[in-house]
GULUMKOL-821691 format. One line per 3 residues: their letters; for each residue x negated, y, z of N, C-alpha, C. Coordinates in Angstrom, 2 decimals. Atoms other than C-alpha are relative to their C-alpha. Layout:
BEGIN
A) X,Y,Z,X,Y,Z,X,Y,Z; ...
***
This chain:
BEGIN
XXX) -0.39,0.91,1.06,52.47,124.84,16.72,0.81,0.72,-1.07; -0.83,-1.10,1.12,54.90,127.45,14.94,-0.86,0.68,-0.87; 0.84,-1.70,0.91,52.37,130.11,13.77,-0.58,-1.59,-1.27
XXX) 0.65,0.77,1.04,50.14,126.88,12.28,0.99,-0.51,-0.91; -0.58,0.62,0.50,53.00,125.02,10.83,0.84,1.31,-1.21; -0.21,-1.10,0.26,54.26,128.59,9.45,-1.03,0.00,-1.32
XXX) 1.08,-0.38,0.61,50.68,129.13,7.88,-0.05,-1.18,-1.12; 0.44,0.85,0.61,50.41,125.48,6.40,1.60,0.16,-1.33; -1.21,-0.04,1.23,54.13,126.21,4.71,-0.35,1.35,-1.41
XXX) 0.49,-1.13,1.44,52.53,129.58,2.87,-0.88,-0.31,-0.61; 0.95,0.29,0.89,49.85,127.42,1.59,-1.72,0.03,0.63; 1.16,0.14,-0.65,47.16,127.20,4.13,-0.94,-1.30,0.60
XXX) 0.75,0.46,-0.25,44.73,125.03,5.57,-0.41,-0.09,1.27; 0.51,-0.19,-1.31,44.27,124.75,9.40,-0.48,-0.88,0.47; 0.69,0.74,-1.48,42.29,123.29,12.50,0.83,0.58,1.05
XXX) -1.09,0.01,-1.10,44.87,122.98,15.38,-0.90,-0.51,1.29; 0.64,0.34,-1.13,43.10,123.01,18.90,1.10,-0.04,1.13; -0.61,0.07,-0.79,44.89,122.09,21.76,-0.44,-0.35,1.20
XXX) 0.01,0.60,-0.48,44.54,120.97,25.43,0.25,-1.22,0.45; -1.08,1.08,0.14,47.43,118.58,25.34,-0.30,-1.01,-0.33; -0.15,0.94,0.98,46.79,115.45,23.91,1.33,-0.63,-0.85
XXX) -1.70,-0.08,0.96,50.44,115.06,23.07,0.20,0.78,-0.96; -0.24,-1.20,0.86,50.51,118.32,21.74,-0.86,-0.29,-1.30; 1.28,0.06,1.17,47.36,117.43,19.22,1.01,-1.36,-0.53
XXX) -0.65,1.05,0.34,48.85,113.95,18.60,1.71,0.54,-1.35; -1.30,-0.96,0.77,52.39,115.84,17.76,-0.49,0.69,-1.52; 0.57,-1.06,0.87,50.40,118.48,15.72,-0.20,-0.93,-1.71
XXX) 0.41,0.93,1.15,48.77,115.63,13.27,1.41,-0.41,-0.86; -0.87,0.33,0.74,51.93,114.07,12.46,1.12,0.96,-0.41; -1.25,-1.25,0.92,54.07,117.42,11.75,-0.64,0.62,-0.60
XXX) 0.91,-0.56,0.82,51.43,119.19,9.64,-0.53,-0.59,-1.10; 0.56,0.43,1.34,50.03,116.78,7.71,-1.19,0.18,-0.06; 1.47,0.01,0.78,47.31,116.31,5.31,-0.78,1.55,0.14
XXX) 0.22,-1.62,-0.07,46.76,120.16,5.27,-0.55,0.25,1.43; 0.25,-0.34,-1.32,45.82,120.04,8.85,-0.95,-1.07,1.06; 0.64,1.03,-0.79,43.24,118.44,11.32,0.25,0.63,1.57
XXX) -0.06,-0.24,-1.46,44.25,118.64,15.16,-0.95,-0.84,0.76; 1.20,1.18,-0.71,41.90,117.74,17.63,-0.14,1.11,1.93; 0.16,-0.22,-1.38,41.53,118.52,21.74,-0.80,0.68,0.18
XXX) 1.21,-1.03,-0.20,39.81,120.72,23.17,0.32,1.56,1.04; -0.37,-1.02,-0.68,39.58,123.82,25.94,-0.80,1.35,-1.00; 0.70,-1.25,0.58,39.11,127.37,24.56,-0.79,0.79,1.06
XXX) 1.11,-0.60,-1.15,37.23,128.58,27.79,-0.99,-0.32,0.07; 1.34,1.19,0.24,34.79,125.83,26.96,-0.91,1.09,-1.03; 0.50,-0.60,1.12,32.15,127.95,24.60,-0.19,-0.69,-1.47
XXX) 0.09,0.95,1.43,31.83,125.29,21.86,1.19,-0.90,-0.58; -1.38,0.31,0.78,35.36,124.26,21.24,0.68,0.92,-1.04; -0.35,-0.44,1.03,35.63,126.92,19.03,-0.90,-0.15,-1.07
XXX) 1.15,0.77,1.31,32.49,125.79,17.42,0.66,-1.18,-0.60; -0.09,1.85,0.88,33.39,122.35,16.91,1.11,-0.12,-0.85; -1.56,-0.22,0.94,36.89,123.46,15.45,0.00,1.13,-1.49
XXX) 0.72,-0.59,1.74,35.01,125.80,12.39,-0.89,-0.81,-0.60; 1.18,0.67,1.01,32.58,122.78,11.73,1.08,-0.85,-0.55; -1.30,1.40,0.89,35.62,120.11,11.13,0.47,1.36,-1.03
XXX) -0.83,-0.78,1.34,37.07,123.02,9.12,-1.00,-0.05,-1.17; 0.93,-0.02,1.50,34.47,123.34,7.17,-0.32,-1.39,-0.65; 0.17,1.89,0.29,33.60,119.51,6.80,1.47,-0.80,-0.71
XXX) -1.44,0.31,1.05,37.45,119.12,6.00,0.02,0.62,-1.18; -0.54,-0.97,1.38,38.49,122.01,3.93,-1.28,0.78,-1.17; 1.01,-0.48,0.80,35.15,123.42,2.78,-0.50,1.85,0.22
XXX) 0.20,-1.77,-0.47,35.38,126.88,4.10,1.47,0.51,1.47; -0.85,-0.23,-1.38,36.73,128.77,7.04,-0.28,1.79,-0.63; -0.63,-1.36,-0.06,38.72,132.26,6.29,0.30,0.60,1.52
XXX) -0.85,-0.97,-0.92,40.19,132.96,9.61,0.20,-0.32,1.57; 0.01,0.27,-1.21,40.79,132.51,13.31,1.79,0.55,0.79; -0.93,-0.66,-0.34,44.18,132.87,15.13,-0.12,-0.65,1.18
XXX) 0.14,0.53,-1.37,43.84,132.68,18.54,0.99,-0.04,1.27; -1.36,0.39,-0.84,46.91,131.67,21.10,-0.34,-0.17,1.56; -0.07,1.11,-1.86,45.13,130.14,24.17,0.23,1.22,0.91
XXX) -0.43,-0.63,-1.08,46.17,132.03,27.15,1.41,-0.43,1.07; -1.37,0.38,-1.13,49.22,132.04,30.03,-0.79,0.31,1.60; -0.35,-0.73,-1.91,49.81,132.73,33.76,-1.00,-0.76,0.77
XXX) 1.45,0.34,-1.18,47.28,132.83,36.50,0.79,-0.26,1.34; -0.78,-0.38,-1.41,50.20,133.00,39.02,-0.03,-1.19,0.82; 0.66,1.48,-0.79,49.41,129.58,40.25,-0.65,-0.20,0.46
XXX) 1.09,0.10,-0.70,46.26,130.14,40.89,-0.46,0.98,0.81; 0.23,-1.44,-1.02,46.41,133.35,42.86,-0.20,1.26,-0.81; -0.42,-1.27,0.75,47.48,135.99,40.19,1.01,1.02,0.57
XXX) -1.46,-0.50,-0.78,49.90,138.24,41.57,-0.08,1.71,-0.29; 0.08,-1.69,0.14,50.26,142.14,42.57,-1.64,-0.07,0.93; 1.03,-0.07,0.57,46.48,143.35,42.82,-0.10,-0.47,2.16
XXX) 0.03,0.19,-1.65,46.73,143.51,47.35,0.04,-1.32,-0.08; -0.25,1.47,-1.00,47.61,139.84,47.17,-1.01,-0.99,-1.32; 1.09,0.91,0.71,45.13,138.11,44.06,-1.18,-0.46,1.13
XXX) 1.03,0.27,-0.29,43.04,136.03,44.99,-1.34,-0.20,-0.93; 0.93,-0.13,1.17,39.45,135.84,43.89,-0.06,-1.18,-1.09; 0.14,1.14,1.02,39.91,132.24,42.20,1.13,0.47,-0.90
XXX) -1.65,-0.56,1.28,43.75,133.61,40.48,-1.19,0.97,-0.97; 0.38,-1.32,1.28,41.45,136.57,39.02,-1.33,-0.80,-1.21; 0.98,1.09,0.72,38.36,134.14,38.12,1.10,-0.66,-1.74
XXX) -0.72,0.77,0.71,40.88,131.57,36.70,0.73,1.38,-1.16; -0.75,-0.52,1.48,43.32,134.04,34.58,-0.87,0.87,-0.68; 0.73,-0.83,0.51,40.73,136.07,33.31,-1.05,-1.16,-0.88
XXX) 1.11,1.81,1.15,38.67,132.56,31.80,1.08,-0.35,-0.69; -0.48,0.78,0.96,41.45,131.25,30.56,1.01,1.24,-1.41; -0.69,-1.06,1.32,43.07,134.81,28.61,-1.01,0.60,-0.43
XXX) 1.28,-0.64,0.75,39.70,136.67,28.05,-1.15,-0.93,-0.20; 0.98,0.28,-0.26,37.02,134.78,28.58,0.17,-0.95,-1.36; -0.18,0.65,1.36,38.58,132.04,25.45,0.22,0.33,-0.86
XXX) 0.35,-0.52,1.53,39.19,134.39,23.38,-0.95,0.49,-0.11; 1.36,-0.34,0.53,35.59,136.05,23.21,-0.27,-1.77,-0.68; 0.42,1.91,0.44,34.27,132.02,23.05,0.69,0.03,-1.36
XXX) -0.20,1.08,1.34,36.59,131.31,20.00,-0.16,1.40,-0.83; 0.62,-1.35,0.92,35.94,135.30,17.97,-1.34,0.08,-0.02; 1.22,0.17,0.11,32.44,135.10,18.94,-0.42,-1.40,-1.37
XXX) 0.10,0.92,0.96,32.35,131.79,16.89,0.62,0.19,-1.26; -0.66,-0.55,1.40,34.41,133.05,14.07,-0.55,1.05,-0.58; 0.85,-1.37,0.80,32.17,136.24,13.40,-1.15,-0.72,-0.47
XXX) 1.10,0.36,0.78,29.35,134.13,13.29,-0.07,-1.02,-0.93; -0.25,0.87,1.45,30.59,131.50,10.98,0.06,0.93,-1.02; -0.03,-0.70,1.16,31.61,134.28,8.57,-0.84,0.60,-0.25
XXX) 1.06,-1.12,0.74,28.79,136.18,8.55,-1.38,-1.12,-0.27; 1.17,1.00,0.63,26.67,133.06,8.29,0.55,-0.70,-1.43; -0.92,0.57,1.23,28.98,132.53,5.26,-0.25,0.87,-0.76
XXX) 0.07,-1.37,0.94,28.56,136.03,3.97,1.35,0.15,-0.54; -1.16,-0.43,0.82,32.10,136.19,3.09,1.45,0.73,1.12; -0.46,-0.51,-0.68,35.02,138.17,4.18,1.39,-0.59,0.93
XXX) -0.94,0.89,-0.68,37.72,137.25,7.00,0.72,0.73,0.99; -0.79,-0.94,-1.47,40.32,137.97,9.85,-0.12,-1.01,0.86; -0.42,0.45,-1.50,40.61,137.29,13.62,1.14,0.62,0.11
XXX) -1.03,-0.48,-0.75,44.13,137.91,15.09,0.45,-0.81,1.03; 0.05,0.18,-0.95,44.23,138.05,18.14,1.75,-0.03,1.03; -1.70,-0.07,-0.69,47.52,137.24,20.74,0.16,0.94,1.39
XXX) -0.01,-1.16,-1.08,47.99,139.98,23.34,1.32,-0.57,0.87; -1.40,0.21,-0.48,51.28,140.29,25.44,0.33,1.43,0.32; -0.18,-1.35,-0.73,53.21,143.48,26.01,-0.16,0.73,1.34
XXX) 0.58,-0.19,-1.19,52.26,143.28,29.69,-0.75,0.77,0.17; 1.38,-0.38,0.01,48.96,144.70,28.71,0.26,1.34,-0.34; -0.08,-1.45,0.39,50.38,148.39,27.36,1.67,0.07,1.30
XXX) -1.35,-1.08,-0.21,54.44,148.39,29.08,0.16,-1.51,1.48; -0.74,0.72,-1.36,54.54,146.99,32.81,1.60,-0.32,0.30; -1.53,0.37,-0.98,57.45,145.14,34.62,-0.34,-0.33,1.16
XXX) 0.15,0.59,-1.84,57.12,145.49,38.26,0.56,-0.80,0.69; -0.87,0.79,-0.69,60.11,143.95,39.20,-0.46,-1.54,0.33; 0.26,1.14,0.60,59.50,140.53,37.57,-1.11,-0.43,-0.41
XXX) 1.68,0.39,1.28,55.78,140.39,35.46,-0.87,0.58,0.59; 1.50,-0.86,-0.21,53.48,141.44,38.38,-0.81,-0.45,0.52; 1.79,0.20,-0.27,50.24,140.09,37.80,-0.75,0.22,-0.68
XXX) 0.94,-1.34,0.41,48.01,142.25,37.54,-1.36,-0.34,-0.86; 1.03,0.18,0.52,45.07,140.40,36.57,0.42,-0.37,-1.64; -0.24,0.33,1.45,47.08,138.86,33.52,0.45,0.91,-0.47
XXX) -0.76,-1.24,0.79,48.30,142.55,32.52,-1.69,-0.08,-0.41; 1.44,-0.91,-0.19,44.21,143.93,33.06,-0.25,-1.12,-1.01; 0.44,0.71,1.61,43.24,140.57,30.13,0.42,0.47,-1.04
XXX) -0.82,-0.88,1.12,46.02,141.84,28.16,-0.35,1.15,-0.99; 0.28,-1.80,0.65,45.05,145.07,27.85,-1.21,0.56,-0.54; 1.55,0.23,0.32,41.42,143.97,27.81,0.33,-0.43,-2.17
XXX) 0.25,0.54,1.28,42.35,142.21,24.26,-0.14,1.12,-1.31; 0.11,-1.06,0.33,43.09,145.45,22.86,-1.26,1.03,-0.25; 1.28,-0.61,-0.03,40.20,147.34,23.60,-1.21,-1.15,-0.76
XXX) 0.73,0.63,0.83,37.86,144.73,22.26,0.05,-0.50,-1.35; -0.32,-0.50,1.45,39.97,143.95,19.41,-0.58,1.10,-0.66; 0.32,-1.07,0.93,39.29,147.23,18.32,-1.25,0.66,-0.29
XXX) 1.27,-0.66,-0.08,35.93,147.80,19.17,-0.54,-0.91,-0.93; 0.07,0.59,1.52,35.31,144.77,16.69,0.70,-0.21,-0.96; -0.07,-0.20,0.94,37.34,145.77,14.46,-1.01,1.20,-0.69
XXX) 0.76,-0.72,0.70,35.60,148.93,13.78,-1.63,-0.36,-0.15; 1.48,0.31,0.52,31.95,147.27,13.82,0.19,-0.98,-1.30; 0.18,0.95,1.26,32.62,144.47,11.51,0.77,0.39,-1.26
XXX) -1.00,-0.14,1.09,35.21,146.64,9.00,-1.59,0.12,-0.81; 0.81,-0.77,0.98,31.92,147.37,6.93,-0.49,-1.61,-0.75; 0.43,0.59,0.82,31.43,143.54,6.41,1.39,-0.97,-0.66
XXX) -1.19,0.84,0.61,35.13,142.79,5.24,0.56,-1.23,0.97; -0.90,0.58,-0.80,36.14,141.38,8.72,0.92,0.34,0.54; -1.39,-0.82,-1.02,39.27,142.15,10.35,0.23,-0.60,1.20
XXX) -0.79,0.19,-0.73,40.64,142.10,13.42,1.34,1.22,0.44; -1.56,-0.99,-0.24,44.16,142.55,14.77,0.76,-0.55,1.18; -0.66,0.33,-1.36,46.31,142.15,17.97,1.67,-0.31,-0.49
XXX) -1.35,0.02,0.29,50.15,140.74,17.78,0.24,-0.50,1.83; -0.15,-0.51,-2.23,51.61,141.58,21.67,1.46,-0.89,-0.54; -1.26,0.07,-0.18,54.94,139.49,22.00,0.46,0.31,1.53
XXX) -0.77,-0.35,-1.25,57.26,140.08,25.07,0.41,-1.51,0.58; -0.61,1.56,-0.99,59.25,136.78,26.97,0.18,-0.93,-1.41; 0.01,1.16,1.04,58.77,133.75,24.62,0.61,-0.90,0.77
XXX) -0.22,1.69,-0.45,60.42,130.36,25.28,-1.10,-0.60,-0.38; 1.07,0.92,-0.14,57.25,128.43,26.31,-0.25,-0.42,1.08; 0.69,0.91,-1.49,56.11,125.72,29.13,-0.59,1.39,0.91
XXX) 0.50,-0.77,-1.19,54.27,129.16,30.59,1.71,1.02,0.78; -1.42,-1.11,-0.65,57.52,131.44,30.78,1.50,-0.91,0.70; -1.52,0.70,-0.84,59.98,128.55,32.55,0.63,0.50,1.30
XXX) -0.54,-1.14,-1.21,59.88,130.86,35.99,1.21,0.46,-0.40; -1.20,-1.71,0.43,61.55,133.54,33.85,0.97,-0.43,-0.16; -1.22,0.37,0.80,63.85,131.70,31.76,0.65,-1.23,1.19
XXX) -0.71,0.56,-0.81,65.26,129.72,34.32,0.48,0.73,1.41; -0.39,-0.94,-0.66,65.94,132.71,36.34,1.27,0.88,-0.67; -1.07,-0.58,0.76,69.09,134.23,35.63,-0.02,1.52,0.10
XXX) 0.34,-1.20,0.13,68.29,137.55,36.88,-1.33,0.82,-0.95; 0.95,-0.15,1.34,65.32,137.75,34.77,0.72,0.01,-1.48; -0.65,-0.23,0.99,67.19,136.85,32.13,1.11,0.79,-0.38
XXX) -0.70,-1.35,0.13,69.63,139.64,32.39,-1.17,1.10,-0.29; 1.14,-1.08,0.06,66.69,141.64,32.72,-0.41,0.23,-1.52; 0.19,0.47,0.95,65.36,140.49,29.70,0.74,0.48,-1.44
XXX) -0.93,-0.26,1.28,68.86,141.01,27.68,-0.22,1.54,-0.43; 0.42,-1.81,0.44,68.09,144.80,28.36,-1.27,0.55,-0.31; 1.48,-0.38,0.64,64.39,144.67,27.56,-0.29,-0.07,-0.97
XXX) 0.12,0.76,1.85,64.67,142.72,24.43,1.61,0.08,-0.43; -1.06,0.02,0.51,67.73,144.10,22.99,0.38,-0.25,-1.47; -0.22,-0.11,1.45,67.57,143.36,19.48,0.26,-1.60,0.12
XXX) -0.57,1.57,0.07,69.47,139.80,18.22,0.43,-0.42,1.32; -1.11,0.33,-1.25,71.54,140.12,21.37,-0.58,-0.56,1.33; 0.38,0.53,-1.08,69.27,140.34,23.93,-0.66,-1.00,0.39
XXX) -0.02,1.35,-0.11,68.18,136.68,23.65,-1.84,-0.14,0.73; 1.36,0.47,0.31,64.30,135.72,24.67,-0.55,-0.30,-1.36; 0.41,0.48,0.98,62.10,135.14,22.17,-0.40,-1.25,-0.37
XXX) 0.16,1.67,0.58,61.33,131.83,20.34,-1.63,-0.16,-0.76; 1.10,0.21,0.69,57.50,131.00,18.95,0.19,0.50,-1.21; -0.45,-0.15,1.52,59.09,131.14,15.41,0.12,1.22,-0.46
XXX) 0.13,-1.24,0.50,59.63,134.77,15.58,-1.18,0.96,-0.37; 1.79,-0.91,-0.16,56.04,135.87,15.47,-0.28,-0.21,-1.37; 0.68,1.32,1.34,55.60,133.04,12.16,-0.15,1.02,-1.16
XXX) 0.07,-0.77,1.05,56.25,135.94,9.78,-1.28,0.82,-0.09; 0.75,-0.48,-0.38,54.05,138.33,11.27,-1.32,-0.73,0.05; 1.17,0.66,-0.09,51.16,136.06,11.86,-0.27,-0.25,-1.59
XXX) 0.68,0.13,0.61,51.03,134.85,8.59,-0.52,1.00,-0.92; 0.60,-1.49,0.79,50.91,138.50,7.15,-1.23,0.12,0.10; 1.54,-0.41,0.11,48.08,139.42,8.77,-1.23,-0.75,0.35
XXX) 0.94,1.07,0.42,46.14,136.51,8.37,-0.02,-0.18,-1.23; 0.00,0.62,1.30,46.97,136.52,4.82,-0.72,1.73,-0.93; 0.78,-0.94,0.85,44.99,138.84,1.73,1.18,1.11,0.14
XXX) -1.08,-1.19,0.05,48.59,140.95,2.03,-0.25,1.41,0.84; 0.12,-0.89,-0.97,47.31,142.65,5.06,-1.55,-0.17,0.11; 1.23,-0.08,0.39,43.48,142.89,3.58,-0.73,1.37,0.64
XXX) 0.50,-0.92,-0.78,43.07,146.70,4.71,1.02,0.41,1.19; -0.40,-0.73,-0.74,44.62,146.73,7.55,-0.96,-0.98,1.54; 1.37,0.60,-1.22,42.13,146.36,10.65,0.28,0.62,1.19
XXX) 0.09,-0.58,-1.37,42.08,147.41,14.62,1.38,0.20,0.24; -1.58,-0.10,0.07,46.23,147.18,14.47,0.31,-0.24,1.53; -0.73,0.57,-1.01,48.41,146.38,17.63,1.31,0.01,-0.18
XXX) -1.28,-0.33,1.20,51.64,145.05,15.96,0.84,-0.91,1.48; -0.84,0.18,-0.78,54.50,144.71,19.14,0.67,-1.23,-0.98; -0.67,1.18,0.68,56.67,141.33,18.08,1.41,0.23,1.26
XXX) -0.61,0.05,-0.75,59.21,142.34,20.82,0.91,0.16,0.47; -1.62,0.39,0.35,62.77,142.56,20.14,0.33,1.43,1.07; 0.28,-1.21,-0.47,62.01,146.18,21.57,-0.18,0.47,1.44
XXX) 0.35,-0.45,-1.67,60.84,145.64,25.06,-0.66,1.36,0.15; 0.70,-1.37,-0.18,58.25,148.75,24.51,0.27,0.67,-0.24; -0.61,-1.64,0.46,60.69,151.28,23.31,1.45,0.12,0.66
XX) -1.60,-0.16,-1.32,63.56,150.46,26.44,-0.77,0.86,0.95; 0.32,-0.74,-1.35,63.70,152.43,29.52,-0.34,-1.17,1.08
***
């Protein structure tokens, strides 16, 4: 809800997908006219379809794709790699890789059935390049992670020739419904103060990304393609 509400304040135009129905409900009435929210799973293959045809049917054109869906498999048998089970690896691997191909697959081919030029940016997590054994070990949701990366970049460099971009933004511990384990752990959150030492240690908040996202979704960050831009209050450059 930050990144979109972010995007619609620099002058944009979005389709807000959600599972939630609260969350979509919410979405409509804090966004506004500028914005159509509507339900929907991103593991599903045609919920990212049906969310570039309302765009287009609303706004008249579709620039861009920013893709969020993901979170923890540890529920379903994610863990350290000896103890996954095969449904944890199934499950977190559909719902962090498997929805984002589904909703980039649909965004390359809208634009190129558009003929015009556009970005995907994609949401990673630092998991995927700078392990935490202690606290952050599941393995299958590092191995998506790290997956986003590599494919990011392998379409970025095929599609730079038709003026598409893609780009990866990795944050570290966010305050969100997936990270309540952490943040309601106090030793984690010490942990934390020394991973993410910048602005005093604190976790991160959705809102901090809002800048970043709308950069490189916006013409400002036009040549810049196959990126992996850390958001992480310097988890990947602590000991």
């Amino acid at each position: 809800m930050s990144g979109a509400r972010a995007c619609v304040e620099a002058g944009a135009r979005v389709v807000v997908v959600g599972r939630n129905p609260d969350s979509v409900t919410e979405a409509r009435s804090i966004l506004g006219e500028n914005a159509v929210a509507m339900a929907g799973d991103a593991a599903e293959p045609d919920t990212a379809v049906a969310a570039i045809r309302a765009c287009l049917e609303a706004f008249g054109r579709f620039d861009g794709l920013y893709h969020v869906a993901g979170g923890s498999g540890r529920s379903k048998g994610d863990g350290p790699l000896h103890e996954i089970t095969d449904e944890g690896w199934q499950a977190t691997m559909n719902l962090n890789l498997t929805s984002l191909f589904n909703s980039n697959r649909a965004a390359v081919r809208a634009l190129m059935e558009a003929g015009t030029p556009g970005v995907v940016l994609n949401m990673s997590s630092v998991l995927g390049v700078s392990p935490s054994p202690a606290h952050f070990s599941t393995h299958a949701y590092s191995a998506a992670k790290s997956a986003v990366l590599g494919f990011t970049r392998s379409c970025a460099s095929y599609y730079a020739n038709r003026s598409i971009r893609f780009n990866v933004i990795a944050p570290a511990l966010v305050e969100t419904p997936m990270s309540k384990r952490a943040i309601g752990d106090a030793e984690i959150v010490e942990f934390v103060r020394t991973k993410q030492p910048l602005d005093g240690g604190r976790p991160s908040v959705p809102a901090d990304l809002d800048a970043a996202v709308v950069f490189l979704l916006s013409d400002g960050a036009k040549l810049i393609t196959g990126q992996w831009l850390n958001v992480d209050g310097g988890w990947t450059v602590t000991g």
